[in-house]
C-alpha positions in Angstrom: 97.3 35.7 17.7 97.3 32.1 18.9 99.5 29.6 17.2 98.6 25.9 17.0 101.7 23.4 16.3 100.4 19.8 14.8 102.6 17.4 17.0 103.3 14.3 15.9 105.3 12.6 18.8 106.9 13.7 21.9 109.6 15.2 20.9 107.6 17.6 18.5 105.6 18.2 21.8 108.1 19.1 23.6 109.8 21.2 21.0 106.4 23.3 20.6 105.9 23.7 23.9 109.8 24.9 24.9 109.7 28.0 22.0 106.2 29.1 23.5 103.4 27.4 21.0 99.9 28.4 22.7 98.7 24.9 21.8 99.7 21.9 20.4 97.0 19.0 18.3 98.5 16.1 18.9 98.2 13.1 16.5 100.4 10.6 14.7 101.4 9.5 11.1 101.2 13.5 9.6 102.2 11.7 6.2 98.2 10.3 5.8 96.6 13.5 7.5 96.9 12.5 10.7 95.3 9.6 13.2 94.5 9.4 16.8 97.6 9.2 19.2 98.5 6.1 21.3 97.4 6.4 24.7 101.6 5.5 25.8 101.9 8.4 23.7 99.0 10.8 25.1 99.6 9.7 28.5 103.6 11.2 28.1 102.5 14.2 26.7 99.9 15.0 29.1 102.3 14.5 31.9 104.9 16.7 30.8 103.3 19.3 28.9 101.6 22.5 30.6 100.5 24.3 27.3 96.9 23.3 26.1 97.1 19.7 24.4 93.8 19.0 21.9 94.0 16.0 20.8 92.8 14.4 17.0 90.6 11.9 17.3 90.4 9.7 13.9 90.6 6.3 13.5 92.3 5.6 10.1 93.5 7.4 7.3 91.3 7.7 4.1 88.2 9.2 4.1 85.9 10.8 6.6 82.9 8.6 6.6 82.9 6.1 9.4 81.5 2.5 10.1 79.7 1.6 13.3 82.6 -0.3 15.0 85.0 2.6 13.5 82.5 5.5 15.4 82.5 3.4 18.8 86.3 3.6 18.7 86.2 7.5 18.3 83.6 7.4 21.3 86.4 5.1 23.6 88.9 7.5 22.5 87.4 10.7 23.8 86.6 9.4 26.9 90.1 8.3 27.4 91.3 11.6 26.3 89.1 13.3 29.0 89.8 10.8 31.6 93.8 11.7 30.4 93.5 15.4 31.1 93.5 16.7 27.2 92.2 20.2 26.6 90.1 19.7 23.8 89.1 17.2 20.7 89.9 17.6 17.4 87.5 15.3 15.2 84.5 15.0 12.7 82.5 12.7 10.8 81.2 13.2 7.2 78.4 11.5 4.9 79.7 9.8 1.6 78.0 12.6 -0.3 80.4 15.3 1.3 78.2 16.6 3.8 78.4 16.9 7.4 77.4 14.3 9.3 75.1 16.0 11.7 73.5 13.4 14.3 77.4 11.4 14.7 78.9 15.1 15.1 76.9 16.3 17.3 77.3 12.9 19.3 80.9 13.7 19.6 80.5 17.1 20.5 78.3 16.2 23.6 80.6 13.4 24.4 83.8 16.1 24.8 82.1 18.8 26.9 83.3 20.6 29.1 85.8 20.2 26.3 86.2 22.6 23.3 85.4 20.5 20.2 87.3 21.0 16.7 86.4 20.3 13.6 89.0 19.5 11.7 90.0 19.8 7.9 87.8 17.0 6.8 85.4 20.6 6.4 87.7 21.3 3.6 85.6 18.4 2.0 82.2 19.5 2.1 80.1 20.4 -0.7 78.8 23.9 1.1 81.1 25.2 3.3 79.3 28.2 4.2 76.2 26.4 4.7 78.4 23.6 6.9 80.0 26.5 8.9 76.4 27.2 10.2 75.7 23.8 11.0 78.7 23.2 12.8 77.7 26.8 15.0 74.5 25.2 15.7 76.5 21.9 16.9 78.2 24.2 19.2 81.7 23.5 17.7 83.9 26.1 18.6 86.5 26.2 15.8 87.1 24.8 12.6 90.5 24.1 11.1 90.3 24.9 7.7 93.1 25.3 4.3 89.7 27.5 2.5 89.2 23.6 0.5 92.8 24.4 -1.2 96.1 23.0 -0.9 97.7 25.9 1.4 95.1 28.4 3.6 97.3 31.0 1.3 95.8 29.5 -1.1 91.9 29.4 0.5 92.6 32.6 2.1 89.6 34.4 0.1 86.8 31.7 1.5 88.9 31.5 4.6 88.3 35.6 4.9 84.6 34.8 3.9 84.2 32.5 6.4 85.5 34.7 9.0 83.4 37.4 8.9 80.4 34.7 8.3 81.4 33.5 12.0 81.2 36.5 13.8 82.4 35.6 17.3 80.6 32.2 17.6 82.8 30.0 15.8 86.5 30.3 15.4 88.2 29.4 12.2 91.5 28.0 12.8 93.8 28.9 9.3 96.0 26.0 8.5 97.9 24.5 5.8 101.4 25.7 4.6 101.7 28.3 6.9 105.0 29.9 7.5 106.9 32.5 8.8 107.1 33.9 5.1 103.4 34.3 5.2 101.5 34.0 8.6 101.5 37.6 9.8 99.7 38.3 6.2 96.6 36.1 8.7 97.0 38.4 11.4 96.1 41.6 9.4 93.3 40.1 7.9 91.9 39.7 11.0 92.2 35.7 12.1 93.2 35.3 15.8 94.5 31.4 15.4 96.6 29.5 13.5 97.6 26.0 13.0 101.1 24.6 11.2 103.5 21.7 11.6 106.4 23.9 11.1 108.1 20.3 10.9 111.7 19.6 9.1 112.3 15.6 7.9 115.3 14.4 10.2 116.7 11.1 8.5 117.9 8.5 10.7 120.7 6.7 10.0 122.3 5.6 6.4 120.9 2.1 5.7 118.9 0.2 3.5 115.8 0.4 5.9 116.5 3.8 7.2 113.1 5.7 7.5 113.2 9.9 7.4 111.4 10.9 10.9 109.1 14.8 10.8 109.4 16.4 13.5 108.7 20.3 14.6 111.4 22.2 14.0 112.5 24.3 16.8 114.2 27.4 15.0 110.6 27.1 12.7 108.1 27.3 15.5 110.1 30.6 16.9 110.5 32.4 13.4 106.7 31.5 12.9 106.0 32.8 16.5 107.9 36.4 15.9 106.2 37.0 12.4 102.7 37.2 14.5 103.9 38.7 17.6 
């Protein structure tokens, strides 16, 4: 089993890739879902890390539906990513009424390639996930990270399972949300070969009156994670 670490910064990068993560998605601000890394920040990573790097690519925080000017950012950011040396994308766009927003996805998806393109947890969104799982195979997306549309993928893991044996080989669905090392071999027996956590811990800096906590991934997390699936 493959496990994704959500990295946040450089140091949560670094940290994935030194207790032997498979892959890291890198993005910024994990407190509003995640947004597209800085290239200073890209750029660092991609020179230091040798594990795969995929990298989110979203523009704001908030919902999944995009304007023009926001969708021509997304496009500058992938190509930046490939010029960079990234691994893969991690994006998606949806319509207001919850469904997949086919001819922009699919714009993205031909813009990453060679690149593997995932579709991240704005899928826990849609109205139909089984029939969105088969449009997203058509797209040619090749995984999906997905909680199952609940809080946790504990939580989801009965559609998650669903969905699973609905892909059959030609999608992969990447279980994430609130997995731990108390619960992330129970994926493994039911059959998922990927998973996706922060396995972060909230470091706070200093004492002062404008002090701000810091999330970072947690070293001793990652491994205990790591030896419940191995």
């Amino acid at each position: 089993m493959k496990l994704e670490i959500c990295a946040n910064s450089y140091q949560s990068a670094i940290n994935a890739q030194e207790v032997g993560a498979h892959r890291i998605e890198l993005c910024q601000e994990l407190s509003v879902g995640g947004i597209t890394p800085s290239y200073g920040l890209l750029k660092q990573v991609l020179e230091h890390l040798k594990i795969q790097v995929f990298v989110l690519i979203r523009p704001r925080s908030g919902d999944f539906v995009y304007s023009d000017e926001e969708f021509e950012i997304m496009k500058t950011d992938i190509e930046i990513c490939k010029t960079l040396g990234c691994s893969g994308i991690v994006s998606g766009v949806l319509h207001s009424d919850k469904t997949i927003d086919i001819k922009r996805t699919k714009e993205l998806v031909e813009l990453s390639k060679p690149l593997p393109f995932t579709f991240h947890r704005a899928f826990d969104e849609v109205i139909n996930p089984k029939e969105a799982l088969q449009q997203l195979i058509n797209l040619g997306v090749e995984r999906v990270l997905t909680s199952g549309q609940q809080p946790s993928a504990l939580e989801g893991l009965d559609l998650l399972k669903e969905l699973n044996e609905l892909s059959q080989g030609r999608i992969t669905i990447l279980s994430g949300g609130g997995i731990s090392a108390k619960n992330g071999l129970k994926f493994k027996e039911v059959g998922f070969q990927e998973i996706h956590a922060s396995a972060s811990s909230v470091i706070q800096n200093g004492d002062s009156l404008f002090s701000r906590p810091q999330t970072v991934s947690d070293l001793k997390k990652i491994k205990a994670l790591l030896d419940a699936i191995s």
